[in-house]
C-alpha positions in Angstrom: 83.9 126.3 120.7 84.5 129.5 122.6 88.2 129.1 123.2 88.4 128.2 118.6 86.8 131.7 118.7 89.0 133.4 121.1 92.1 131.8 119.1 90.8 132.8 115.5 90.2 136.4 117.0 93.8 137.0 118.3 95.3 135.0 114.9 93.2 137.8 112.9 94.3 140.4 115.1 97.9 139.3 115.2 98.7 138.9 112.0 102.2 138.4 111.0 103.6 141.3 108.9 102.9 141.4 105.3 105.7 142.8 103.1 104.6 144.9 100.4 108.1 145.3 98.9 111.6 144.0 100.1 114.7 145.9 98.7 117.7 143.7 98.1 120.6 143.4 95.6 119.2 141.5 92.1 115.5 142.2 92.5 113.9 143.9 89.5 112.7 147.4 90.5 110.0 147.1 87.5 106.6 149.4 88.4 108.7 151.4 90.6 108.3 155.4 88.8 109.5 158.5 89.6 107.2 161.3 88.6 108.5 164.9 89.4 107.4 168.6 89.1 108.3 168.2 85.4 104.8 167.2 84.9 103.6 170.5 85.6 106.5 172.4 84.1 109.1 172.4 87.2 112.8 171.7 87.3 112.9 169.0 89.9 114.5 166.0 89.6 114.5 162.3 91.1 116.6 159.0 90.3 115.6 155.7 91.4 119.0 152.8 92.0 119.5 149.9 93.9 122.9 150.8 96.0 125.3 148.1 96.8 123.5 146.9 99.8 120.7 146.4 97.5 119.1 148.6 98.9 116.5 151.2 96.6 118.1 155.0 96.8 115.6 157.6 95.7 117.3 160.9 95.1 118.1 163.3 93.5 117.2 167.5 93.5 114.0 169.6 94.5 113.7 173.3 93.3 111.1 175.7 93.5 112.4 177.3 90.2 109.5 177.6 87.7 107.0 176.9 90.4 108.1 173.4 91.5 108.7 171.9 94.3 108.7 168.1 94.7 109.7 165.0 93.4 108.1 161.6 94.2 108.9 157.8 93.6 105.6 155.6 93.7 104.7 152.3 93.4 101.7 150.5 91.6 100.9 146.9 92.3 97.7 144.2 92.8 95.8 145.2 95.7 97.1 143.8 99.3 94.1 143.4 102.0 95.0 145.9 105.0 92.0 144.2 107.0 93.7 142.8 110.0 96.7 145.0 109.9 97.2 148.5 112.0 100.3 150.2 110.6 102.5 150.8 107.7 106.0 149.9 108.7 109.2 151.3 106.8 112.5 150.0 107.2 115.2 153.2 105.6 118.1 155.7 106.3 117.0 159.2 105.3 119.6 162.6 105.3 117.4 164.4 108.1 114.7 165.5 105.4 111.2 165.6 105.9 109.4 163.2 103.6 105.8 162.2 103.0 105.0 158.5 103.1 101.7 158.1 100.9 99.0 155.4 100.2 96.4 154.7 97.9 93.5 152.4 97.9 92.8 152.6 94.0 95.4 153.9 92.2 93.4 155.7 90.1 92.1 157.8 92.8 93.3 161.5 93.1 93.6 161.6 96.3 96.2 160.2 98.3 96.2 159.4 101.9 99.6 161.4 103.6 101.8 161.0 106.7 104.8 163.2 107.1 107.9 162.0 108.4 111.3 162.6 109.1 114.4 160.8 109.0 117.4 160.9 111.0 120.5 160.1 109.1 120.4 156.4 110.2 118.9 153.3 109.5 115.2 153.0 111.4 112.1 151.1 111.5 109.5 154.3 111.1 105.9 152.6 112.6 102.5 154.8 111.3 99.1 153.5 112.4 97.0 153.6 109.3 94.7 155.8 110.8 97.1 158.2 111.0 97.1 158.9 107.1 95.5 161.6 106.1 93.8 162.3 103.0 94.6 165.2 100.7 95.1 166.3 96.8 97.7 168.8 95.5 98.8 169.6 99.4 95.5 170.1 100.5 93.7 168.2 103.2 90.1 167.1 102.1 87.0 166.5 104.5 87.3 162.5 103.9 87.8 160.3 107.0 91.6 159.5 107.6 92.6 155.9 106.1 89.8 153.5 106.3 90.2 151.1 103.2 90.6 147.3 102.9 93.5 147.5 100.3 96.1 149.1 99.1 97.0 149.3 94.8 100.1 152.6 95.7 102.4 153.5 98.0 104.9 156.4 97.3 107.1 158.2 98.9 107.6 162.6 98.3 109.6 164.9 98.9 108.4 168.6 98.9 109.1 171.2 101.5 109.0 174.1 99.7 112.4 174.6 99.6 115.5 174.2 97.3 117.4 171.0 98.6 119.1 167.6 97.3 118.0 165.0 99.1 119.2 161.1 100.1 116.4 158.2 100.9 117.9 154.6 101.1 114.8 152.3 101.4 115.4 148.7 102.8 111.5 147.5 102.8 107.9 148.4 103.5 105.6 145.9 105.0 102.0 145.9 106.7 102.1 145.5 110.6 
């Protein structure tokens, strides 16, 4: 009974990863949206493809014009359980920019929790401990614990860093670790 016990324990704790979505040539990007500085009257501008690797592109232009400043792509789906599971891990080749990887437990919350990353020019496996994420709304950090939750119904990436810039992010797959 004590070594079933051990076993379950390390089987929970070990899980294998959990891909939340897979990029490749063919699959339907449906509930994938991009949603810019537009919304609030800024100039910004983002494009979602699938490149011939299959692999989904999000790019396009940032400008602070008109006070903007960012462009996002995000991602709505049925919840995924994150009990068991330590870290977000993203499979992408970036242009060098800084980028914000974000999560949401209930996509109709405000707040998102943030980590802030960046690439370098190549493809990479980026690793983030969940309890790294930090929560925030509009850019500002809020006086909530750090990434807690038992699911997940959004994940998103941004780009805003308060400077005019085009920017590159070829995404390959996101999974739970």
């Amino acid at each position: 009974m004590f070594n079933a016990l051990i076993l379950f324990t390390a089987m929970t704790m070990f899980q294998s990863p959990s891909v939340i979505f897979k990029f490749e040539s063919g699959i339907s990007t449906d509930g994938w949206q991009i949603v810019d500085d537009r919304i609030m009257g800024g100039k910004s501008q983002g494009l979602f493809v699938l490149n011939s690797e299959g692999r989904g592109v999000f790019k396009g232009a940032v400008t602070t014009e008109n006070n903007g400043g960012f462009s996002s792509l995000r991602y709505n789906f049925e919840a995924i359980q994150t009990a068991g599971f330590e870290s977000v891990v993203l499979k992408l080749k970036g242009d060098g920019k800084a980028y914000q990887f974000r999560l949401k437990s209930n996509s109709n919350d405000r707040h998102s929790y943030v980590y802030r990353f960046t690439t370098i020019g190549i493809l990479e496996e980026i690793v983030i401990p969940l309890k790294l994420f930090r929560p925030t709304y509009r850019g500002r950090a809020l006086t909530l614990p750090n990434f807690d939750a038992d699911a997940l119904e959004q994940i998103a990436f941004l780009i805003g860093n308060k400077t005019n810039e085009d920017f590159y992010l070829e995404i390959e797959s996101i999974s739970l670790k």
